[in-house]
N, C-alpha and C positions, 0 to 999 in steps of 0.2 A: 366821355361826357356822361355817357349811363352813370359808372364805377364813381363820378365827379357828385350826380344826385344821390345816388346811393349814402355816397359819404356825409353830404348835407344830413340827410332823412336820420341817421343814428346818432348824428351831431345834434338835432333835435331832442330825440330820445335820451343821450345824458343829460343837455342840460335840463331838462324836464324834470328828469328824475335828482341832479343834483338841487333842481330848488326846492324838491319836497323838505332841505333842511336849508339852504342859503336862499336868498335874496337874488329877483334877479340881475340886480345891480350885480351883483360878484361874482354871477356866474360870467355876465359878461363881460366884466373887468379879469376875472380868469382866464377867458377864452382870448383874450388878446394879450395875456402878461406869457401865455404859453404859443402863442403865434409868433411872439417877437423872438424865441431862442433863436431858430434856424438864421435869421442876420444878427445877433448877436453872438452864434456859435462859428459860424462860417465866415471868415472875412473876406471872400471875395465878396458873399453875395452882401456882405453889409458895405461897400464900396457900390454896387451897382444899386444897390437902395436908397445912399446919398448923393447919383449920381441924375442931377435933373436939370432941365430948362426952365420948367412955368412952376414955380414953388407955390402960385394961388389957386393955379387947377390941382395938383396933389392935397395941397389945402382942402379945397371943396370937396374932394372926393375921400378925403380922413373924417371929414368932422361930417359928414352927410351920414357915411356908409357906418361912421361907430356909434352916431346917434340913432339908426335907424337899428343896428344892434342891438342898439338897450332898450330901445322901445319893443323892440320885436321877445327878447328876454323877460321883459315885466307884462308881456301879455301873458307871455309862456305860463309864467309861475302861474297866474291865476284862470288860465284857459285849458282847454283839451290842447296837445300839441300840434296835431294835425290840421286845425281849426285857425289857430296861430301861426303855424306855418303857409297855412295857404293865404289868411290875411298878407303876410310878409312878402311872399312868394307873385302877387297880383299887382307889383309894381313895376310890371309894364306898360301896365296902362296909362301910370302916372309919368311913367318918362316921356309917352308922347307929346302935355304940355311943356315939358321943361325941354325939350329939342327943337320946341316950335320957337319958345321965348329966349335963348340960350345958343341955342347953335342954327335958328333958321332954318330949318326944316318945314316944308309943308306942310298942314295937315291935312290926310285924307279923306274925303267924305264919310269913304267906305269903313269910316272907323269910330263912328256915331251906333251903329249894333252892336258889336261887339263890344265897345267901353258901356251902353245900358247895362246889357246882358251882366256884363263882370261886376260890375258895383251895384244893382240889384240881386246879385249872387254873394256877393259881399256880407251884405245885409242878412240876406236869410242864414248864413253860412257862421255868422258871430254871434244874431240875437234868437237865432228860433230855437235854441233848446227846449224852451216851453210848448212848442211846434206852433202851426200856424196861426194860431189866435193868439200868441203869448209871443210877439217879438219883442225883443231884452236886446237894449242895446248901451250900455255904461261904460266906465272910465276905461274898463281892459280894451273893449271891444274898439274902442276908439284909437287907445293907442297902436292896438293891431293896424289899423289901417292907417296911425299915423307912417307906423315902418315904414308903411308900404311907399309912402309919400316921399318919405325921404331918401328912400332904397332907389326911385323912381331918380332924383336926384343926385344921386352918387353912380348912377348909373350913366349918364349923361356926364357927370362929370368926367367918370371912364372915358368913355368915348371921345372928349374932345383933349384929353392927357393922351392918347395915343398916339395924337399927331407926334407930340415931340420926346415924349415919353417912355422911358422900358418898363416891360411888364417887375422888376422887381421894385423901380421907384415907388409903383402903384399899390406892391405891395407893401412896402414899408410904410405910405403915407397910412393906407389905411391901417395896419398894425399900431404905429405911435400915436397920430390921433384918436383913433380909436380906444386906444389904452389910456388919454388925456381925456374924452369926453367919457370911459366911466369911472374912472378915477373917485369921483367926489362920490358917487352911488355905491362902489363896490370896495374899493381899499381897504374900510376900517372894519374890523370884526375879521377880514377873512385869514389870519392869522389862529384862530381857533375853533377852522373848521377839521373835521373829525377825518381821518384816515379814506373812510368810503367817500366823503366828498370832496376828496382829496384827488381821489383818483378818478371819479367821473367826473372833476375839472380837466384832467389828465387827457379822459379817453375827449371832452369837449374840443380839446387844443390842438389833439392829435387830429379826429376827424376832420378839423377845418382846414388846418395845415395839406393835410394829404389832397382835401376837394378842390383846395384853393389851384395847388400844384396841378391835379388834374385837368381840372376846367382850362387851367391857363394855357395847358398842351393842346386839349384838344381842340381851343379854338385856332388852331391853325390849320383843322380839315376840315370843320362844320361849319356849316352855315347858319348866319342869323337864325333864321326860321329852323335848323335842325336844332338849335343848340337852345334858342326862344323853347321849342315845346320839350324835350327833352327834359330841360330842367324843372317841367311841372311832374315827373315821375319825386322830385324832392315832398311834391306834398299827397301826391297818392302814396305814398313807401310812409310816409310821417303819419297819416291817418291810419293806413293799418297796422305800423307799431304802436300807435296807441289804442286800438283795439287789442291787440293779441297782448302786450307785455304792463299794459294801465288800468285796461278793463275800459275804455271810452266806450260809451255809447255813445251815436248819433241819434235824433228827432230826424224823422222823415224832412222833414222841412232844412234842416241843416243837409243833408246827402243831396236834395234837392241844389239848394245853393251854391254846396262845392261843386258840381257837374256843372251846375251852370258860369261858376266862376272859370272854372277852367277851361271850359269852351270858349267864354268872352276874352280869356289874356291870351289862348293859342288863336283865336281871330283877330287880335290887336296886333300877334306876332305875325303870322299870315300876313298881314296887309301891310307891314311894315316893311317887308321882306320881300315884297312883289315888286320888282324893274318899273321905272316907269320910263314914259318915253322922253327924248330931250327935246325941251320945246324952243 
């Protein structure tokens, strides 16, 4: 699961850097035209990808998880990556209304601080570049947190695809939908991009592929709660590669915010995670 964040956090870093020249429509129309070889190279695993029961939960969880993609990509291009990753990375917050409304799940009390906490970290964490007296919050900052919304949603739709589900139908839904919802944003022009961003699509397709496979292993020895905070190392590893390889600065008030956000999603994960009793 480390090796699974790891992979995400450089999966940042190219596409970051491939939009200093494409759009981030196309990076993330890239990022899933090179996610889909492995079922179109392998035929077993493209049989086990078209092999499903609920085609409206894969649905939900294609067109959720690839529009929360591209929103999450068009924050990219015009954000610090780090900053945009952790907007993206804080939708766990938002899947505990869509499992309350969707799959009947309780909500906990005890998850009224930690959801403040996270979405006033939110805030300081997207608009404070200006620092504390200068919060900035515009059309990127918004869609950052719309990812997160929909990430929150394709998440949940995970979840209830397992019941009848294999782990490669789930990949393949969100691979093909996700390649249909950025389709219209990223397809046209990307034909005459240049060598170098040729290949940091390349290195974007590859690291996904590899975290994807990761993550999918690992969760058969981690627990919610291991695997919940674990994968917040995706946005502390993304905010110090874009210190050391971007040059990012952060505003006190933005370091503020990410701490605070990340504390608010690993106590949303905490309490999600925690047994309760059967009444």
């Amino acid at each position: 699961m480390v090796l699974s964040s790891a992979c995400f956090a450089f999966m940042a870093l190219a596409a970051k850097l491939a939009a200093g020249g494409l759009s981030g429509g196309q990076v993330a129309f890239g990022r899933f035209a090179f996610m889909l070889l492995p079922v179109v190279l392998v035929p077993p695993l493209a049989r086990k990808a078209v092999t499903f029961q609920r085609l409206d939960l894969l649905f939900y969880r294609g067109l959720f998880g690839g529009s929360a993609v591209l929103l999450y990509f068009f924050a990219l291009e015009h954000m610090p990556v780090g900053i945009a990753t952790l907007l993206n990375y804080s939708s766990p917050i938002f899947s505990v209304a869509f499992a309350a409304l969707f799959l009947g799940e309780r909500v906990d009390g005890r998850l009224l601080l930690p959801l403040i906490a996270a979405l006033s970290g939110m805030v300081l964490a997207a608009g404070g570049g200006g620092g504390l007296g200068g919060i900035r919050f515009g059309l990127w900052e918004a869609l950052g947190m719309a990812s997160a919304v929909l990430s929150g949603a394709a998440v949940t739709a995970i979840r209830a695809a397992r019941r009848t589900e294999g782990s490669w139908a789930i990949y393949g839904s969100f691979t093909i939908f996700g390649l249909l919802a950025t389709a219209p944003f990223g397809a046209r022009g990307l034909g005459a991009a240049t060598s170098r961003e040729w290949l940091l699509l390349a290195a974007v397709g590859a690291f996904s592929i590899v975290a994807q496979l990761l993550m999918t292993y690992a969760y058969r020895w981690v627990t919610n709660l291991q695997a919940g905070v674990v994968n917040q190392l995706t946005v502390v590893l993304s905010l110090l590669l874009g210190v050391v390889f971007l040059g990012d600065r952060l505003a006190p008030v933005q370091i503020v915010g990410s701490l605070l956000t990340l504390a608010g999603v690993v106590g949303v994960v905490a309490v999600q995670s925690t047994p309760r009793a059967v009444e």
